[in-house]
C-alpha positions in Angstrom: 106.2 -9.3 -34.4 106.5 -7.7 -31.0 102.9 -7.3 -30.2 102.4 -11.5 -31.4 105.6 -12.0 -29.0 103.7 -10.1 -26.1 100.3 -12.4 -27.1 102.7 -15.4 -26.9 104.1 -14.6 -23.3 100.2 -14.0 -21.8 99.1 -17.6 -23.2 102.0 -19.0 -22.2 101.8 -21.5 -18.6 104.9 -22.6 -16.6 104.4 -26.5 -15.7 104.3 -25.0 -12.4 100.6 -23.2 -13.8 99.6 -26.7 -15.7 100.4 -28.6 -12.9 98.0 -27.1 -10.8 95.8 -26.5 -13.5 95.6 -30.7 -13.8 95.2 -30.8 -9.6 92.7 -28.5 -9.9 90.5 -30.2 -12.2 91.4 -33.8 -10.7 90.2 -32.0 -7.1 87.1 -30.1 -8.6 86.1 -33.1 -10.7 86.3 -35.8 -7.3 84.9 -32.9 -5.1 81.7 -32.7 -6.9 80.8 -36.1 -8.1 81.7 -37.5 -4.2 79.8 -34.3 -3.0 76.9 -35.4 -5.2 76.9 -39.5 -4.4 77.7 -39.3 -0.9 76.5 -35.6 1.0 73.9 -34.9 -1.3 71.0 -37.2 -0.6 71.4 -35.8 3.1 71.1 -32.2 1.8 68.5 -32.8 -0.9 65.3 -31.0 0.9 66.9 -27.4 1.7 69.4 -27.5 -1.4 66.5 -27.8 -3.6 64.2 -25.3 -0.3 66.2 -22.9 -1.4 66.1 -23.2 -5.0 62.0 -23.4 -4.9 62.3 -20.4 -2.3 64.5 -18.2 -5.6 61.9 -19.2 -8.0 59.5 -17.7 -6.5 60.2 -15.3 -4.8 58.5 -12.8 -7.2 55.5 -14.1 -6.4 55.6 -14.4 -3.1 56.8 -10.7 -3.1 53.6 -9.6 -4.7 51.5 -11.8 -2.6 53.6 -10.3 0.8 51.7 -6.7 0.2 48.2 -8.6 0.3 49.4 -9.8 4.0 51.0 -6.4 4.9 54.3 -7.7 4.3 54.6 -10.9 5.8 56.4 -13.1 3.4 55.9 -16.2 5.3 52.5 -16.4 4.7 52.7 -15.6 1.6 54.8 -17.8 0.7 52.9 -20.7 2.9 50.0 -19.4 0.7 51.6 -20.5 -2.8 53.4 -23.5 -1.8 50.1 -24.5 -1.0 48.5 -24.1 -3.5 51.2 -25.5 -5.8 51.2 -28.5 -3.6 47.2 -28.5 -4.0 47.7 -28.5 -8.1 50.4 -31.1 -7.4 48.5 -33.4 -6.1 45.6 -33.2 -7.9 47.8 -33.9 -11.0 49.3 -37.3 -9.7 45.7 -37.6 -8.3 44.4 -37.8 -11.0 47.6 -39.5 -13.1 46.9 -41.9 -10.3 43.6 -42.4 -10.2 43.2 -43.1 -14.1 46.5 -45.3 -14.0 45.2 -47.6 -10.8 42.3 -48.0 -12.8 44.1 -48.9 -16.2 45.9 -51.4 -14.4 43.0 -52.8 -12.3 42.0 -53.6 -15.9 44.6 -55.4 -17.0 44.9 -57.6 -13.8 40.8 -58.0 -14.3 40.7 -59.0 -18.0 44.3 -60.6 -18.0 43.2 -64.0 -19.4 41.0 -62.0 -22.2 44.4 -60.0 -23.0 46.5 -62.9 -23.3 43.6 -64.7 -25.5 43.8 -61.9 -27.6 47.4 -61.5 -27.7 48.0 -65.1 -28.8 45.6 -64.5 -31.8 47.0 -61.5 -32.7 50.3 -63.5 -32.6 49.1 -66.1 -34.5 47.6 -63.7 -37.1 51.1 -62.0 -37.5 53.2 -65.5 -37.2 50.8 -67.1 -40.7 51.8 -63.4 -42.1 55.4 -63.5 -41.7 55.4 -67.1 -42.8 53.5 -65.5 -46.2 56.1 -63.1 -46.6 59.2 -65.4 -45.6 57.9 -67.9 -48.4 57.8 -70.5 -45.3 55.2 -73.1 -44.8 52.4 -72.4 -43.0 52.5 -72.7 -39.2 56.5 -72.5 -39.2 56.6 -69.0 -37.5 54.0 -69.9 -34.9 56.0 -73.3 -34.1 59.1 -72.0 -33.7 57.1 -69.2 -31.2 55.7 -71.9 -29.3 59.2 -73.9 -28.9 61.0 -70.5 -27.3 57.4 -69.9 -25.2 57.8 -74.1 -24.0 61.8 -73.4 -22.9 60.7 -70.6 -20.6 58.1 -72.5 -19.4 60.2 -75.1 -18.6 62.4 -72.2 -16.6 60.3 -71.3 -14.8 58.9 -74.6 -13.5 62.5 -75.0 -12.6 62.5 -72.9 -9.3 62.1 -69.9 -11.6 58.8 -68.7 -9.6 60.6 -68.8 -6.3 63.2 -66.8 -7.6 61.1 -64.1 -9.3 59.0 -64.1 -5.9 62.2 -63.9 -3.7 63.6 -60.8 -5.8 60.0 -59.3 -5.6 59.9 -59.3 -1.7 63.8 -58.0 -1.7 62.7 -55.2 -4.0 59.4 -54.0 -2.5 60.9 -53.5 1.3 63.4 -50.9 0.2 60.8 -49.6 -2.2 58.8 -49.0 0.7 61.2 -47.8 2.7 62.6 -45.4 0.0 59.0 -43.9 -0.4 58.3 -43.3 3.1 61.9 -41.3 3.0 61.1 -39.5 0.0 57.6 -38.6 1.5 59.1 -37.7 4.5 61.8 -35.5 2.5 59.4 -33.9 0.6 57.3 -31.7 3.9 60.6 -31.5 5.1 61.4 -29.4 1.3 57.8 -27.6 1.6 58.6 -26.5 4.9 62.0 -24.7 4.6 61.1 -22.9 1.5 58.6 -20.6 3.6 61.3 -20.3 5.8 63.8 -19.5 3.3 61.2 -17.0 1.4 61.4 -15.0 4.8 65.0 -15.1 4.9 66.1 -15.1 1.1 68.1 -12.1 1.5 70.3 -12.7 4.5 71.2 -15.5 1.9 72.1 -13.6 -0.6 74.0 -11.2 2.1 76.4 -14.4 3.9 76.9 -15.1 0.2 78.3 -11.4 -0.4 80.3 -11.9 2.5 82.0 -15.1 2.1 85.2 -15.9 2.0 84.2 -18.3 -1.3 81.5 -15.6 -3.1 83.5 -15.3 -6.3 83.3 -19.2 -6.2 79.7 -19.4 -4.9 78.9 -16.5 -7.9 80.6 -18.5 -10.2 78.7 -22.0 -9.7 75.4 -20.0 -8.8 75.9 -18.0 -12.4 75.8 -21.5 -14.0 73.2 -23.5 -11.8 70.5 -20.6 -12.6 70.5 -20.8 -16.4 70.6 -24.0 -16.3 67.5 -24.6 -14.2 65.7 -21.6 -15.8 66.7 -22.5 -19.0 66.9 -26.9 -19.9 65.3 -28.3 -16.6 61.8 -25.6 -16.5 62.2 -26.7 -21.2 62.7 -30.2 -20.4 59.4 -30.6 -17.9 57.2 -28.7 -20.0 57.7 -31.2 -23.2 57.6 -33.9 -21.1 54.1 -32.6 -20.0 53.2 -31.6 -23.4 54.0 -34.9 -24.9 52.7 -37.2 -22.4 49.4 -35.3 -23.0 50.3 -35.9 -26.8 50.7 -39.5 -26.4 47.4 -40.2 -24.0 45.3 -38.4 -26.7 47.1 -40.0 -29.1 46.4 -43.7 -27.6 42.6 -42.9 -26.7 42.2 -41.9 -30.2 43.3 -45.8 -30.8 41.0 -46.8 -28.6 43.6 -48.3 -26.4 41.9 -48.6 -22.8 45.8 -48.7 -20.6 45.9 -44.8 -22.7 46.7 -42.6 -19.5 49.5 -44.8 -18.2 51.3 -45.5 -21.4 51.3 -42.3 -22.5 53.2 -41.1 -19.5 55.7 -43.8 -19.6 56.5 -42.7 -23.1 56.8 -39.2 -22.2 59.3 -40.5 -19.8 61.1 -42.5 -22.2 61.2 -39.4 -24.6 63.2 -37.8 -21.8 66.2 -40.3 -22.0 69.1 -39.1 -23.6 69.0 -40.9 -27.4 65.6 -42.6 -27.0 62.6 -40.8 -27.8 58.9 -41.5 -28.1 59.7 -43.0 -31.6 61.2 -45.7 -29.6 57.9 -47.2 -28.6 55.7 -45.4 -31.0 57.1 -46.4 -34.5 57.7 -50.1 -33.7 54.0 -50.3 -32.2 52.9 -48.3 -35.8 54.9 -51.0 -37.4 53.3 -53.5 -35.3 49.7 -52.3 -35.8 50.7 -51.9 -39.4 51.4 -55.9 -39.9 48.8 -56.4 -37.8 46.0 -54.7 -40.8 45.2 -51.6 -38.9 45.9 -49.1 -40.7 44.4 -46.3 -39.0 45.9 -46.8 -35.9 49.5 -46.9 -37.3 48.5 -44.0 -39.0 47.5 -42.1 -35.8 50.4 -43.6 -33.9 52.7 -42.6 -36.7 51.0 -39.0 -36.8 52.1 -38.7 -32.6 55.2 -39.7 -33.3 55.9 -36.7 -35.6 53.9 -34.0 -33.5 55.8 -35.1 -30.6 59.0 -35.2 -32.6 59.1 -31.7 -33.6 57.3 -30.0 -30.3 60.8 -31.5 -28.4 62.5 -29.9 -31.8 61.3 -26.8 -31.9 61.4 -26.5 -28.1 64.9 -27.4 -27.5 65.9 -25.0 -30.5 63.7 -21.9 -29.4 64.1 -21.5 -25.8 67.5 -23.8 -25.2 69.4 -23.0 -28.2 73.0 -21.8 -26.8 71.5 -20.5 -23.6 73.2 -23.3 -21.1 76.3 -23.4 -22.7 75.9 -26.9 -23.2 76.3 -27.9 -26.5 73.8 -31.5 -27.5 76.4 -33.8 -27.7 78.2 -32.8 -24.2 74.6 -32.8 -22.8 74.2 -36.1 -24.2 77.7 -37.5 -22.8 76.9 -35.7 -19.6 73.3 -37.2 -18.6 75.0 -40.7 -20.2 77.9 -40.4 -17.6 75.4 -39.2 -15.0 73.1 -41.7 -15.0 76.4 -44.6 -15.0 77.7 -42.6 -11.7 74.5 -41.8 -9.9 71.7 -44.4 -11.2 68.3 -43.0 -12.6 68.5 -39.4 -10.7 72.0 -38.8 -12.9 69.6 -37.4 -15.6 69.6 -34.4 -13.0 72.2 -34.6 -11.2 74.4 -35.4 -14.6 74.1 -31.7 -16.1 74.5 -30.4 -12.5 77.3 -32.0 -11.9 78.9 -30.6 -15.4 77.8 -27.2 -14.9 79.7 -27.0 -10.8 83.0 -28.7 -12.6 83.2 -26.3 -15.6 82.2 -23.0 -13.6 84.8 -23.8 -10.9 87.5 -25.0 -13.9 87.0 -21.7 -15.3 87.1 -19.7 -12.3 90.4 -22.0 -11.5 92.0 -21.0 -15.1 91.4 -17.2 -14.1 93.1 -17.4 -11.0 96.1 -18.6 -12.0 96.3 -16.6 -15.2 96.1 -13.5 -12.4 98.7 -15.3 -11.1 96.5 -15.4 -7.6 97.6 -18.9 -6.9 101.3 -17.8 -7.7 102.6 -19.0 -4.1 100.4 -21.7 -3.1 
């Protein structure tokens, strides 16, 4: 009874502890997420320098005894040829997808010839199956296609146009940036290769380390672990799907596939969330073998993002599914699109510093503040 007593007086917290417990979290929990929306974009290219320059510093290591030593050109060495197989990726990603699209735009009125009589085919089914007469389905098609018509003809193409012009100036804008950001990134990670270890020394050495250790602890597995997972199945799948669609014959292959690898990144979508309705739709439609193979993608890709996720994540980040789930959900309502990232980041900063918080005052450290 004495020993459970003496357990009972170490978990016990004075309001006094709780209180600043609750501040603490309040403070860590505003900290980051204004840190994040606010500083971040203005940091981006050397935060993200210096995580490039830890990842490969192994390499660039090795490669220094080639050059007697000099890390710099080492490391110039293989962020250039990263940036080479970078760019001959999207090069390519690009090249196929311009032409994809230069395509479409060339046979649009052959695509929408089509597309009505594949409508039509599937509206005289439907009416088959719904025990209606025939036509009924494709009527009640037409009315909804006459009332946007009818929308648009009302100013609707002005409008459309003016949002297009006030989208496409900050797109431009926002690409010259990010372009801009990017040889700004390339360039301070062969600086930061040469000076990596002073890094590590200023963090030794400051006043904040056990804080910096803390957040740094959590940051790495987290990169190492569900981001480095995460980009390899959405590789793998996107591959998966563009096989997958040129199997069908389906000549936009290279750009859809990527878009559903995309989509299969969301948080609750997946590729089934394009794949199986388009299956269900090639299905009604009477071809059977393509709703076969898209059907067949659907389940490869479904268990490579399985057995992924379960093999190399498993409990590795800490991060249970569902809190990963709530966290990219919350991420992407704070910070737009990027909160996919930033989401899980965000988490893992708040929870390392909450539970470096909860130590200190169970030391009793923050006793008289």
């Amino acid at each position: 009874m004495q020993e459970t007593g003496k357990h009972y007086e170490k978990a016990y917290w004075t309001n006094r502890q709780k209180l600043q417990y609750i501040s603490g979290i309040v403070i860590i929990t505003v900290s980051v997420i204004a840190g994040f929306k606010y500083v971040f974009p203005f940091v981006a290219p050397f935060v993200i320098a210096y995580a490039v320059a830890v990842m490969i510093e192994k390499p660039v290591n090795r490669l220094a005894r080639v050059f007697k030593g000099r890390k710099m050109i080492a490391s110039a060495v293989i962020v250039i040829l990263f940036s080479a197989v970078l760019c001959v990726g999207i090069g390519l990603a690009a090249y196929f997808g311009l032409a994809e699209i230069k395509s479409f735009i060339k046979n649009y009125e052959y695509n929408m010839v089509t597309f009505r009589q594949t409508a039509a085919r599937i509206c005289f089914n439907m009416d088959g199956w719904l025990g209606l007469s025939d036509g009924q389905c494709l009527d009640f098609i037409c009315r909804c296609m006459e009332k946007f018509e009818k929308t648009v003809d009302n100013g609707g193409v002005s409008q459309i146009m003016t949002k297009v012009v006030t989208i496409s100036v900050p797109a431009v804008i926002k690409t010259i940036t990010v372009t801009g950001s990017v040889i700004i990134c390339f360039i301070s990670v062969v600086y930061l290769s040469v000076v990596i270890d002073n890094v590590r020394d200023w963090k030794k050495e400051n006043v904040f380390r056990m804080e910096i250790k803390a957040v740094s602890d959590s940051l790495y597995r987290l990169i190492h672990v569900y981001f480095k997972i995460e980009a390899l199945i959405l590789v793998i799948n996107s591959i998966l799907c563009i096989i997958a669609l040129l199997i069908i014959k389906n000549p936009y292959a290279v750009v859809l596939g990527i878009l559903i690898g995309i989509v299969d990144m969301l948080p609750v979508f997946g590729t089934g969330t394009v794949l199986l309705p388009w299956a269900l739709f090639e299905l009604v439609n009477k071809n059977v073998t393509s709703a076969a193979v898209l059907v067949s993608a659907y389940v490869v890709t479904y268990f490579v993002r399985e057995i992924m996720e379960s093999k190399c994540l498993g409990d590795k980040t800490g991060i249970p599914p569902f809190v990963m789930l709530m966290v990219i959900f919350l991420g992407i309502m704070i910070y737009g699109i990027m909160g996919f990232i930033l989401g899980p980041v965000s988490y893992c900063i708040m929870k390392a510093l909450i539970l470096h918080l909860k130590i200190e005052i169970e030391r009793g450290t923050l006793k008289n503040t």
